[in-house]
N, CA, C and O of each residue as an XYZ file, in Angstrom:
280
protein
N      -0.089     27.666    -40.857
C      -0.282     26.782    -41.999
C       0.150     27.474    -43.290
O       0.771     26.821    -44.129
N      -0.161     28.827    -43.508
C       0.084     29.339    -44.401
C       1.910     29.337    -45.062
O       2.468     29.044    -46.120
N       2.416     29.988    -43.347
C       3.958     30.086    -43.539
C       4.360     28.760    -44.165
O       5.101     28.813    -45.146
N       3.885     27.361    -43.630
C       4.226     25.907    -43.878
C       4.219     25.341    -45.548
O       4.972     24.666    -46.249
N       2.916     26.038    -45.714
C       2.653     25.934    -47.518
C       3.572     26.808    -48.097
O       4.099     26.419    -49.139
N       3.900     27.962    -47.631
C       4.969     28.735    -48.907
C       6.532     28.386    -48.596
O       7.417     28.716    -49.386
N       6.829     27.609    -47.237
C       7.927     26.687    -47.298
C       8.095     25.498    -48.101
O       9.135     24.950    -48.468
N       7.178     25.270    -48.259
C       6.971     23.573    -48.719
C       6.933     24.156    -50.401
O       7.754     23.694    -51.194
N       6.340     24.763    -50.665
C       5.974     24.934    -52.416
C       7.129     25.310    -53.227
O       7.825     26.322    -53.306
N       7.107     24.117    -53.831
C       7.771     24.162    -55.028
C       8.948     23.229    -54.512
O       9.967     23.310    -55.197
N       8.997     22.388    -53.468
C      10.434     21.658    -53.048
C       9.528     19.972    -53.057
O       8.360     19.607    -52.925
N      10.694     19.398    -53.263
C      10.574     18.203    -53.599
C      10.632     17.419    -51.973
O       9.799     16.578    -51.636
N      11.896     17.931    -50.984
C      11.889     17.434    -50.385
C      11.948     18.462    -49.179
O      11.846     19.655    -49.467
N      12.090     18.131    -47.975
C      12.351     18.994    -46.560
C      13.683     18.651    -46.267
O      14.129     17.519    -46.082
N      14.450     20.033    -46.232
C      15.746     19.857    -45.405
C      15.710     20.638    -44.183
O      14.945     21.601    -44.142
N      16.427     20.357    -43.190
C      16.508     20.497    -41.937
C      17.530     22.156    -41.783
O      18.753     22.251    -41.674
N      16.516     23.260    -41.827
C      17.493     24.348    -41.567
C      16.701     24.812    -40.126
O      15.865     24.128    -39.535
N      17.219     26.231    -39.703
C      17.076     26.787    -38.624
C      15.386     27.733    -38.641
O      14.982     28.430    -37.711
N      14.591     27.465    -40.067
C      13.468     27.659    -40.207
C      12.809     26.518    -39.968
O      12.092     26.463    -38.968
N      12.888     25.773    -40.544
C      12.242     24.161    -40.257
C      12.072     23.958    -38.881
O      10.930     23.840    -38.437
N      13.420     23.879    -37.865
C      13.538     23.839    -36.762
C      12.809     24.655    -36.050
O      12.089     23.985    -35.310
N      12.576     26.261    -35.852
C      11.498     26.795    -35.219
C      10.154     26.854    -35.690
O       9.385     27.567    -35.046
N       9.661     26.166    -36.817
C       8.436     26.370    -37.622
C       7.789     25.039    -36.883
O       6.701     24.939    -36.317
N       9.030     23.858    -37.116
C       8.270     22.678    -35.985
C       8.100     22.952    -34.250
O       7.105     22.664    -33.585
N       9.479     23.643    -33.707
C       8.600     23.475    -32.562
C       7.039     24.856    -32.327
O       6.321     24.859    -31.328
N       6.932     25.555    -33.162
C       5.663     26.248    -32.829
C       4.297     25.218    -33.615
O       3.108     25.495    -33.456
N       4.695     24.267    -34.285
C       3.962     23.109    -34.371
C       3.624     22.965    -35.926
O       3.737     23.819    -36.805
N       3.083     21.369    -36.039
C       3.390     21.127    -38.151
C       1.798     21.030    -38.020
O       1.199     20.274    -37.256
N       1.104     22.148    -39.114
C      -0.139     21.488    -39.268
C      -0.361     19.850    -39.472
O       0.655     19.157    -39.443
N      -1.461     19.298    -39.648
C      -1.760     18.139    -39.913
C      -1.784     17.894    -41.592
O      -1.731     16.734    -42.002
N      -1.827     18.508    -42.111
C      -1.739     18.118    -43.747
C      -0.499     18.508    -44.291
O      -0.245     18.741    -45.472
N       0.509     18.570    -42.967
C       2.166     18.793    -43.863
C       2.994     17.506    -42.798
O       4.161     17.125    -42.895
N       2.223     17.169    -42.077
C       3.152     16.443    -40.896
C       3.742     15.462    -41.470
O       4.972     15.515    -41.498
N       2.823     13.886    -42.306
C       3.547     13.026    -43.005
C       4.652     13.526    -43.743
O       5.617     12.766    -43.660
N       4.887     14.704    -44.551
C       5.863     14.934    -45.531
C       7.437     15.457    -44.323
O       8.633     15.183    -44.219
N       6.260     16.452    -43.548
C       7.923     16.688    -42.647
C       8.832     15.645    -42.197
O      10.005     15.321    -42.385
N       7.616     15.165    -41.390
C       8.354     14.038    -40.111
C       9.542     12.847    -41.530
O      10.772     12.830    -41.573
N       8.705     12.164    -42.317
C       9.851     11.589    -43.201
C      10.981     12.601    -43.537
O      12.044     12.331    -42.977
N      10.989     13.731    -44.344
C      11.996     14.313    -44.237
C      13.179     14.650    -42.805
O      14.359     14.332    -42.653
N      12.249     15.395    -41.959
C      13.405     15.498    -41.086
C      14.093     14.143    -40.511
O      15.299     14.003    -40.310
N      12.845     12.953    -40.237
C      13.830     11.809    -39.399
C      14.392     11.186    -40.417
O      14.749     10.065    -40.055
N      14.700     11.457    -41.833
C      15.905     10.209    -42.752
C      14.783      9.668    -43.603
O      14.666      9.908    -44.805
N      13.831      8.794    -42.768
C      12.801      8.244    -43.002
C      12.713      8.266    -44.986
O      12.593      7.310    -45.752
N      12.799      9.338    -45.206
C      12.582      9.485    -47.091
C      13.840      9.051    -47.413
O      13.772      7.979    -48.015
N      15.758      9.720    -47.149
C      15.972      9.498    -47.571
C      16.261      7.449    -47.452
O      16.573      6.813    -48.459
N      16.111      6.911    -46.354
C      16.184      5.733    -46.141
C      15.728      4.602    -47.292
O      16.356      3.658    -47.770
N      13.966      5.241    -47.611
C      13.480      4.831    -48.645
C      13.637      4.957    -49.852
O      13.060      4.200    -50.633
N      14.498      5.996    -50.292
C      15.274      6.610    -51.417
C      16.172      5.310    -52.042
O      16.068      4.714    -53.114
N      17.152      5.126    -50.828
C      18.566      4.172    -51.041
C      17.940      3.048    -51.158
O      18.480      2.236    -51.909
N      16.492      2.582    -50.409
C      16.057      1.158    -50.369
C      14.876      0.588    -51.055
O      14.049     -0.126    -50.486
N      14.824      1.001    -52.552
C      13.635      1.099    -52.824
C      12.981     -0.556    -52.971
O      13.645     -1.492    -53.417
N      11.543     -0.665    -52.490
C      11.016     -1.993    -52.037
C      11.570     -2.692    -51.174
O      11.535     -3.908    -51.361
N      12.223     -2.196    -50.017
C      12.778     -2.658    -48.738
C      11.386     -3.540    -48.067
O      11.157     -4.742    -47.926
N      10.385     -1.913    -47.650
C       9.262     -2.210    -46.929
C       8.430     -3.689    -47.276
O       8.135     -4.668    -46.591
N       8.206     -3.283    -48.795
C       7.496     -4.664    -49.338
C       8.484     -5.977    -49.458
O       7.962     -6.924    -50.046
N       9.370     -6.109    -49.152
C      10.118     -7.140    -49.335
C       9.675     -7.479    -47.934
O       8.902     -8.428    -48.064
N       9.796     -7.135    -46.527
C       9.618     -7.160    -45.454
C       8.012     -8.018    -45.165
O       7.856     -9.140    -44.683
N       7.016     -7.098    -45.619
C       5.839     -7.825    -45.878
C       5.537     -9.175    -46.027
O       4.702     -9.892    -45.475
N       6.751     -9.475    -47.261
C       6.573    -10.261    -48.012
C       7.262    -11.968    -47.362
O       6.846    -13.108    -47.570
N       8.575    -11.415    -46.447
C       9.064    -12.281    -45.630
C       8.469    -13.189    -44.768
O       7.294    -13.008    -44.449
N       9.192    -14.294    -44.271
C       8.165    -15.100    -43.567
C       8.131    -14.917    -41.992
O       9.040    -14.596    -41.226
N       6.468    -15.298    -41.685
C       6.151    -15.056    -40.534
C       6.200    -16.098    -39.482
O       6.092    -17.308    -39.685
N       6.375    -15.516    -38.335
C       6.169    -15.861    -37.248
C       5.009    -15.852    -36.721
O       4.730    -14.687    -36.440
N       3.883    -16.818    -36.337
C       2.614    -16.877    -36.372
C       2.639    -16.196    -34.657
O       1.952    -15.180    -34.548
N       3.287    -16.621    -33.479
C       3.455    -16.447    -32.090
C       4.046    -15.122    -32.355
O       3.660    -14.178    -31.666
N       4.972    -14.929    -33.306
C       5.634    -13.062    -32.564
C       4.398    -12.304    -33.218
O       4.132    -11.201    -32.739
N       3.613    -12.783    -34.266
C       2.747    -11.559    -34.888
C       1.481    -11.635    -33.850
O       0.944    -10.567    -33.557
N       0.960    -12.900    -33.257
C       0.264    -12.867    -32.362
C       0.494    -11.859    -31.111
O      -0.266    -10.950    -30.778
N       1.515    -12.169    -30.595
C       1.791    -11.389    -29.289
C       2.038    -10.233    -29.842
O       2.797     -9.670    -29.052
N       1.840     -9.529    -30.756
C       1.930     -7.902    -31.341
C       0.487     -7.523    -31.373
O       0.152     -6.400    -31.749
C-alpha cells in the first residue's frame, strides 16, 4: 500500500508502465483500486472525451421489459 501511495502522489492520472504492471499483478489495495482500474482500462480517458455521456444515458428512454429482465 505504501509503494501504491508514493506512485500515485502527486499524479493526476495512472499510466500504464512496467511498474504499474507488476505492482497490479502483486495486487491494488482497496483504496487505490477505483482510481487504477479507470486509468488502466481507458475507462477515465473515455469519460474525459465524453463528458455527460453516462448521464445522458440515464436520462434516455426506457424499456420497462429489458430493465425488468435485468
Amino acid at each position: 500500500a505504501i509503494k501504491w501511495s508514493k506512485l500515485l502522489k502527486g499524479r493526476g492520472r495512472v499510466q500504464r508502465s512496467s511498474t504499474v504492471k507488476r505492482y497490479i499483478r502483486k495486487g491494488i489495495p482497496l483504496e487505490h483500486r477505483a482510481r487504477i482500474w479507470m486509468g488502466v482500462s481507458g475507462a477515465q480517458a473515455q469519460m474525459d472525451q465524453n463528458p455527460g455521456y453516462y448521464q445522458r444515458l440515464l436520462q434516455g428512454e426506457h424499456d420497462d421489459r429489458l430493465e425488468e429482465a435485468i
